[in-house]
C-alpha positions in Angstrom: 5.5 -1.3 2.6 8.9 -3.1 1.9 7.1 -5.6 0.8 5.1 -3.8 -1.9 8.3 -2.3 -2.9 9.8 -5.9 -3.9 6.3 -7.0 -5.6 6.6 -3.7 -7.5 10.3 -3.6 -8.3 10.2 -7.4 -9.4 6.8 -6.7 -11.8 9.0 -4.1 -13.8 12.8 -6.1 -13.2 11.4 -8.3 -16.8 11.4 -4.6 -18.2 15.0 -3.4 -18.4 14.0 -0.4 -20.6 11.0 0.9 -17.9 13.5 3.3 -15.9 15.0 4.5 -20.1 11.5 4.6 -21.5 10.0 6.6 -18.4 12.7 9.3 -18.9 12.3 9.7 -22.7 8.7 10.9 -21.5 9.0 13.1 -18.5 12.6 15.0 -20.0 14.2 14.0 -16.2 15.2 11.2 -14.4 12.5 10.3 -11.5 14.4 10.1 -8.1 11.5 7.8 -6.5 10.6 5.2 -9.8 8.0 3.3 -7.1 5.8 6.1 -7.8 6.0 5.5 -11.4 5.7 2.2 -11.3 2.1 2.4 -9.3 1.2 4.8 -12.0 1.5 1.9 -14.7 0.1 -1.0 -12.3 -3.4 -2.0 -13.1 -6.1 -2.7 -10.9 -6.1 -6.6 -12.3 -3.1 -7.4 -11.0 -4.5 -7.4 -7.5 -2.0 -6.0 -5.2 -2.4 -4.9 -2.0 -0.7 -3.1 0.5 -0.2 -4.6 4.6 -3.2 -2.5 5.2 -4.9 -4.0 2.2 -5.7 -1.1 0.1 -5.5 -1.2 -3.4 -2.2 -0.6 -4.6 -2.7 0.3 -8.8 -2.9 3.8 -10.8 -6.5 4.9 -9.7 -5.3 7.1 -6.7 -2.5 8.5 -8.7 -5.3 9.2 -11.6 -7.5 11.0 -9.5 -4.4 13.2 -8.1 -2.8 14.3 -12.2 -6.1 15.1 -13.0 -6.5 17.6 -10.0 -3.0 18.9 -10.6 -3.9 18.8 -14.6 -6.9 21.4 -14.5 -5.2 23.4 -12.0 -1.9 24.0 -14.5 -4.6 24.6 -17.2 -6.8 26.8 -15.0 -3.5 29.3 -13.9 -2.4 29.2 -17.9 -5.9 30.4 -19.0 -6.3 32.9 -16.4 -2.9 34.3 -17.2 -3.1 34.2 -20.9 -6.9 35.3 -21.2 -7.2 38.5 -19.2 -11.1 39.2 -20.5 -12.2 35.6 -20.3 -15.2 35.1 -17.4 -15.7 32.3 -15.0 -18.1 30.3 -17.1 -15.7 31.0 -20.8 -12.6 29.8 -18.5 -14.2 26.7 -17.5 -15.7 25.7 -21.1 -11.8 25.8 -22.8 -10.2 24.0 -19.7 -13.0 21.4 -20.5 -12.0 21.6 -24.1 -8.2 21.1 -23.1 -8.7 18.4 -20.6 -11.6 16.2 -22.6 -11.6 12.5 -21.9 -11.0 12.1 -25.7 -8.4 14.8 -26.1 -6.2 13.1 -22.8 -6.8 9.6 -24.6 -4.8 11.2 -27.7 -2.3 12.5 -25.5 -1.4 9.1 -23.9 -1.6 7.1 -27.1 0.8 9.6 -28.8 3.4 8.9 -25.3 2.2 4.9 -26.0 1.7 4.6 -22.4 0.0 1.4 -22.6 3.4 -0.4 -23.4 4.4 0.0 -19.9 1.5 -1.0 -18.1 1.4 -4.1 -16.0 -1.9 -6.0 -16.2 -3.2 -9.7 -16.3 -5.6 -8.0 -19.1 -3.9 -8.4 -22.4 -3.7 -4.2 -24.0 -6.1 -5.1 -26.8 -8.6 -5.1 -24.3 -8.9 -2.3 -22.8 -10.6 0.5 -23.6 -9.8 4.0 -25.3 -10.1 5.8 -21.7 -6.8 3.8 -20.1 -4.4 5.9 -22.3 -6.3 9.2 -20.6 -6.4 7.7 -17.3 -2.7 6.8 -17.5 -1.5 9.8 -18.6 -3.3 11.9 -15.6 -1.9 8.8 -13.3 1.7 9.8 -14.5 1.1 13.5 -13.7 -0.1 12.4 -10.1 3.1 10.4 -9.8 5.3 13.2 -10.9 4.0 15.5 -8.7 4.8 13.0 -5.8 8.4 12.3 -7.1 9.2 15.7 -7.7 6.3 18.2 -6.8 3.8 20.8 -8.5 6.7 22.9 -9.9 7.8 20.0 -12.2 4.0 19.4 -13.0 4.1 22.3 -14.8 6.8 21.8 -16.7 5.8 18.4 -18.3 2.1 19.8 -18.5 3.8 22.6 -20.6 5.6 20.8 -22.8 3.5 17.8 -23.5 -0.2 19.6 -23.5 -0.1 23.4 -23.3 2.8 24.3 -25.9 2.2 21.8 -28.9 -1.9 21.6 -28.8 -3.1 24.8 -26.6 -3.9 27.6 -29.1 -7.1 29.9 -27.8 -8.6 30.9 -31.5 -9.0 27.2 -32.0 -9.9 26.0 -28.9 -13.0 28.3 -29.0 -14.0 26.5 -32.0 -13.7 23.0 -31.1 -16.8 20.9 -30.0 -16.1 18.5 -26.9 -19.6 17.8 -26.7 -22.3 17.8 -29.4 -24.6 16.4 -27.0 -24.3 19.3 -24.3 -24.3 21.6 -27.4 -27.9 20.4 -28.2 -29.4 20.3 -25.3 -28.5 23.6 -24.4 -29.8 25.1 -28.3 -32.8 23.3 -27.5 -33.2 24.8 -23.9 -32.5 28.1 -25.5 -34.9 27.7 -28.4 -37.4 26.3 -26.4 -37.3 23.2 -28.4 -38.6 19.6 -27.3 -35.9 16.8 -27.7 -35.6 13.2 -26.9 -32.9 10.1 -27.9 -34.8 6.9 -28.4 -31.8 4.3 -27.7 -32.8 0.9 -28.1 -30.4 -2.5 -28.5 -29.8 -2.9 -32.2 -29.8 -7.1 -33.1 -27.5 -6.8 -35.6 -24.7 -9.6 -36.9 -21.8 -8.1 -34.9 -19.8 -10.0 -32.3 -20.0 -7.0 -30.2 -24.0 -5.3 -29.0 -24.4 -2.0 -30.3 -27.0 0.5 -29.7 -29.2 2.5 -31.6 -30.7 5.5 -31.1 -33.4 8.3 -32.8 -32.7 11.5 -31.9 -36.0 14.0 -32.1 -36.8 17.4 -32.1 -40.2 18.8 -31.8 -41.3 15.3 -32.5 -39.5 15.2 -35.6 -36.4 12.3 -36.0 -33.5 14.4 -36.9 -31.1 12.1 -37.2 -30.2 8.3 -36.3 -26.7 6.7 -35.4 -25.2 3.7 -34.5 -22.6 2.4 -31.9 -21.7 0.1 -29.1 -22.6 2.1 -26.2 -25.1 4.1 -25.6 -23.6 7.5 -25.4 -21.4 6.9 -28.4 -25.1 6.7 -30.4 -26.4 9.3 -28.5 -23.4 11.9 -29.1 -23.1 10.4 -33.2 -26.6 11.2 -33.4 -26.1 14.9 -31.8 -23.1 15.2 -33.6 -24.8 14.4 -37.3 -28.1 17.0 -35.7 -25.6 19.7 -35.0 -24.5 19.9 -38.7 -28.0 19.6 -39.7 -28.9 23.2 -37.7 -25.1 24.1 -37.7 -25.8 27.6 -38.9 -27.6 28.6 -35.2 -25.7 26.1 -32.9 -22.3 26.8 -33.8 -22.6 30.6 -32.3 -23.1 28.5 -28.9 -19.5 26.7 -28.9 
């Protein structure tokens, strides 16, 4: 483990302003920075512990996450009284979105502090989420759930956590669809198919029909970034039925 402790420490030495930068986030100094600095080691880097596990952010991600829904989880119960199971579940899904975590780690610039053999233009949108919910695990290792909270708080709940609009916000237009349709009794289908274009990079394209009727069409490189355009641009097509199902 000593030894990993030197690999670690001599990976963030070239970066005199790690231990500075990491406390302009968090609002305290970290007693235990090795915690931190796994939280901002990738996976390429290819470290390994004496008993050979992987030593990168992954473990730490999957920890913030847990500790993540379970600050948001507490606040909504707390602050929604009349809410149910499934309408407390639907906003922490809306709080905690891949897309909406992604923000949240851009906005800290948590890339700049990552250590990688990848260069940062490569990755893609998810590392700033996955970062930020690898921070959160580190955090509660350094310092434990109570301090959790607090940065959870102040970074997500305070500044972007307001009910009324929450229960207007779409995190999904594909789940939003396919549950109208289910509702309505309606027949749907996405008809993705690789799109040849001119572009360095494949995309994807995709039909999306209902009742045998194209409703819409989209573009994008992936295949469920066409599928949820092509939901998205169907939603505001029947908007005036599938909005009362946000």
């Amino acid at each position: 483990m000593k030894n990993i402790r030197n690999i670690l420490n001599s990976r963030f030495k070239g970066n005199g302003n790690f231990f500075m930068e990491l406390t302009k986030i968090l609002g305290f100094k970290p007693k235990h920075v090795k915690y931190y600095q796994k939280a901002f080691t990738h996976r390429s880097m290819n470290i390994k512990d004496s008993k050979g596990n992987a030593v990168n952010y992954e473990r730490l991600e999957f920890l913030g996450d847990a500790m993540l829904s379970s600050v948001i989880a507490s606040h909504l119960y707390l602050e929604v009284p009349s809410g149910d199971e499934g309408y407390l579940t639907k906003m922490r899904s809306k709080i905690v979105s891949r897309e909406h975590l992604n923000e949240l780690g851009k906005e800290l610039k948590l890339i700049d502090l990552v250590e990688s053999k990848i260069p940062a233009g490569q990755f893609g949108d998810n590392i700033h989420g996955n970062l930020f919910e690898a921070l959160i695990g580190a955090i509660f290792l350094d310092r434990s759930y109570k301090y959790c909270e607090k940065f959870i708080y102040k970074r997500v709940i305070i500044p972007y956590v307001d009910i009324e609009t929450l229960e207007g916000k779409v995190i999904s237009y594909k789940s939003l669809l396919i549950e109208w349709c289910q509702k309505e009794k309606k027949t749907f289908g996405y008809n993705v198919y690789e799109d040849t274009g001119n572009d360095n990079v494949r995309h994807f394209s995709v039909k999306l029909s209902i009742d045998n009727k194209v409703v819409s069409k989209a573009r994008a490189t992936s295949k469920k970034k066409a599928e949820e355009k092509a939901s998205k641009r169907a939603f505001f097509a029947f908007q005036s039925s599938m909005s009362k199902m946000k």
